[in-house]
Legacy VTK file of the C-alpha trace (Angstrom):
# vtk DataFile Version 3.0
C-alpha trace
ASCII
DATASET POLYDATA
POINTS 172 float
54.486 112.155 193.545
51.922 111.479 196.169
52.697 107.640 195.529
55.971 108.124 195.951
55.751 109.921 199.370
53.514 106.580 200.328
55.747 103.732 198.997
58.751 105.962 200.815
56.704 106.013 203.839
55.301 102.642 203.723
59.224 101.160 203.024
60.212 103.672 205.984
57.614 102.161 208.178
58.573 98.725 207.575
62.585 99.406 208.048
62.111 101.193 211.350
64.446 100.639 214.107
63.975 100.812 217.494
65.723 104.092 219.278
65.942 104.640 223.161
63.661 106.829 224.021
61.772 108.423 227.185
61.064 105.577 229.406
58.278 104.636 232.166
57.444 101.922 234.247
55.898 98.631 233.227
54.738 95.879 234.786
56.656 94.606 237.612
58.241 97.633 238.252
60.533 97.560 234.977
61.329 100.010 232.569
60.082 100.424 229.170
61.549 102.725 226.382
59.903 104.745 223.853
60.179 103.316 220.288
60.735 105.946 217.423
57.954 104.890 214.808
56.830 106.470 211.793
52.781 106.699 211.325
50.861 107.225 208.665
46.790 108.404 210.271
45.251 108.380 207.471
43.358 111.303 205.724
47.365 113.314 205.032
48.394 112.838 209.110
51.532 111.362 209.886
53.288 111.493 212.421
57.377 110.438 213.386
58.676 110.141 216.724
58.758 108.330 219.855
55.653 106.516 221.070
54.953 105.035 224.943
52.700 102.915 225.785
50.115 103.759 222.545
50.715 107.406 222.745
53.535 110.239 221.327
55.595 111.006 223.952
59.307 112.201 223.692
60.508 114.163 220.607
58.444 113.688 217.416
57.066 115.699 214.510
53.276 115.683 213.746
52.200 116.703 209.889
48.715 117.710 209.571
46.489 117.016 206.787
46.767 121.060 206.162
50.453 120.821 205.906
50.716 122.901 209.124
53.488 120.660 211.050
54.227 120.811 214.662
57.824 119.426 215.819
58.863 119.139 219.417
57.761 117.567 222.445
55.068 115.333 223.207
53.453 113.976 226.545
50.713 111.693 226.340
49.730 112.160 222.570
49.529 116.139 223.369
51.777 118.790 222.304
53.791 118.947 225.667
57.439 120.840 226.154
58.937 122.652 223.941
58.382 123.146 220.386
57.320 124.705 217.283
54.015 124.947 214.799
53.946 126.001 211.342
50.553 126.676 210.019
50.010 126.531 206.618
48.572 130.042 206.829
52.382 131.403 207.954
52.131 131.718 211.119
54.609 130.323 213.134
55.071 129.540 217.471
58.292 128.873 218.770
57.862 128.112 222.515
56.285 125.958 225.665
53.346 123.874 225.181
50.543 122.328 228.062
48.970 119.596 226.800
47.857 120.785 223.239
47.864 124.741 224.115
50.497 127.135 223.740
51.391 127.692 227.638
54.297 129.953 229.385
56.873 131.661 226.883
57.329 131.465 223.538
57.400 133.826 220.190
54.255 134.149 217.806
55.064 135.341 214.226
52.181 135.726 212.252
51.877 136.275 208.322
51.033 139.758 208.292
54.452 140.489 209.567
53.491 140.592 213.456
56.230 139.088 216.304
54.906 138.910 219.963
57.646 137.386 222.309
56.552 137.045 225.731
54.562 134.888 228.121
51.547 132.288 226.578
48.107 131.066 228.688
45.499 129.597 226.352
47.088 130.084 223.454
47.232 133.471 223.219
49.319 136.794 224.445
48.718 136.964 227.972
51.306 138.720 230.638
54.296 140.336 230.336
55.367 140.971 226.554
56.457 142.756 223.912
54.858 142.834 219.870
56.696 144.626 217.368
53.897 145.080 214.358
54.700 145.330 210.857
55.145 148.638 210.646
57.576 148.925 212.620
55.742 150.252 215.644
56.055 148.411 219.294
54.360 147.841 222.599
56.221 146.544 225.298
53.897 146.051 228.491
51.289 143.329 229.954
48.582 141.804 227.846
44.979 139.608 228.580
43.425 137.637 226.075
45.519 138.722 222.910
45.533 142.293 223.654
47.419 145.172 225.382
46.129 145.644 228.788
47.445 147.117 231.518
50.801 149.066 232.030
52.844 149.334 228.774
54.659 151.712 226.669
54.268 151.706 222.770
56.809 153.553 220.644
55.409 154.738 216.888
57.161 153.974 213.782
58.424 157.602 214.409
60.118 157.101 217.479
57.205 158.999 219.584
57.038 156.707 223.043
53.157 156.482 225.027
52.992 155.304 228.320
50.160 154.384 230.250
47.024 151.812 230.905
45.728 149.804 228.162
42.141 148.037 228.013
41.781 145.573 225.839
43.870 146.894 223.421
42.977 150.309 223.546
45.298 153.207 225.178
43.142 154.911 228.259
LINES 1 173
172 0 1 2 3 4 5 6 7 8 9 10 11 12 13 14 15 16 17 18 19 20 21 22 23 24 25 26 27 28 29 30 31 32 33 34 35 36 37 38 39 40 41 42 43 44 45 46 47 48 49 50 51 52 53 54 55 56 57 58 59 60 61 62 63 64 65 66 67 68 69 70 71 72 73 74 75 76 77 78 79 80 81 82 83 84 85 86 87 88 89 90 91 92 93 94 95 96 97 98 99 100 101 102 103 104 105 106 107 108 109 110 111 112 113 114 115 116 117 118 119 120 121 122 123 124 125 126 127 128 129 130 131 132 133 134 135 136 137 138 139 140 141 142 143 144 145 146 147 148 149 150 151 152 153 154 155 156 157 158 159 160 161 162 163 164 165 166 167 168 169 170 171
């Protein structure tokens, strides 16, 4: 099977067109367009999309020798825009990147069952948001770090609603 994946991505590789692209400026002042290539980086990395100037940039889909796969935007060979990761532990981000970190808003579901939908800064939870948990249980408030803190309000899985001041996670 594996052989078969190469010899399709090898033939792939070989038959690529060209596609326009995101563009930039060259020499002389004149444009040049992304070309859509498909790359195998050795050691189970590939990845498919456009490429300026040496580096991903435009839409493209990175597979990582984990099978975790991230497909979306790219600036500058980083994770850039919009876009989503699958890790190959579950989890899954839908939202903005910042070269290579999960910045702004976006939705985090992990494996246990978890969604957070809210605002990103270094990949993690940080400012206004809202986690349902897996039992059914939510917290709708600000967060630092990963964690409830500050104002929020949590409702239990039995309807009961808390308001108050949370530090670092904790209900004060």
């Amino acid at each position: 099977m594996k052989t078969i994946f190469s010899t399709i991505l090898a033939f792939i590789l070989i038959v690529s067109t060209y596609a326009q692209g995101p563009t930039a400026s060259g020499d002389a002042g004149t444009s040049v367009e992304a070309e859509w290539q498909i790359i195998n980086l050795g050691g189970g990395v590939s990845y498919e999309g456009y490429v300026l100037k040496g580096n991903f940039n435009g839409e493209g889909t990175m597979i990582y020798q984990d099978s975790s796969v991230y497909s979306g935007d790219w600036k500058d060979g980083m994770r850039d825009g919009k876009g989503t990761m699958s890790w190959r532990s579950g989890n899954v981000y839908q939202g903005k990147w910042k070269e290579d970190i999960q910045e702004g808003t976006g939705t985090m579901r992990w494996k246990n069952g978890d969604l957070y939908d809210g605002k990103f800064d270094n990949n993690k939870p940080n400012g206004r948001g809202t986690i349902i948990y897996a039992d059914g249980s939510k917290y709708t408030g600000l967060f630092a770090n990963g964690k409830p803190h500050g104002k929020g309000k949590q409702k239990s899985v039995d309807g009961i609603v808390t308001k108050g001041v949370w530090v670092n996670g904790i209900k004060q």
